[in-house]
C-alpha positions, 0 to 999 in steps of 0.5 A: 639683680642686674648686677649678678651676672656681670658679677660672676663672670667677674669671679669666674674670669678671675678665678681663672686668671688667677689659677693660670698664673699662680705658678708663675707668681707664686713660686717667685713671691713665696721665696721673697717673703718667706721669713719663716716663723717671726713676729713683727716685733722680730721683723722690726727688732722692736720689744714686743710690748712696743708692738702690742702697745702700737696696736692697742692705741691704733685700735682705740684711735680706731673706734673714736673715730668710729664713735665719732662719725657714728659708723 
């Protein structure tokens, strides 16, 4: 409870920041990333099995540490 209303003027505050400059910033960023429709395996121009297999060992990696450390 005491950090409720210093929590949502937080939200508030940013929120609206972030509607006064999202012209601004958005116009700009949407026009570096736009890449259309593409994978990350189009991205990296990798097989996309090598990118399936990555994060299917990055996810295993992922829950022994978890298991583990008993999080």
């Amino acid at each position: 409870m005491d950090y409720l209303v210093p929590g949502l003027l937080g939200f508030l505050v940013g929120a609206v920041i972030f509607g006064l400059t999202y012209q601004q910033v958005f116009t700009p960023i949407s026009r570096l990333a736009n890449l259309g429709s593409v994978t990350l395996g189009q991205l990296f121009d990798v097989n996309p099995w090598l990118v399936i297999l990555l994060f299917v060992q990055m996810s295993g990696i992922l829950f022994y540490v978890l298991e583990k450390k008993k999080l």
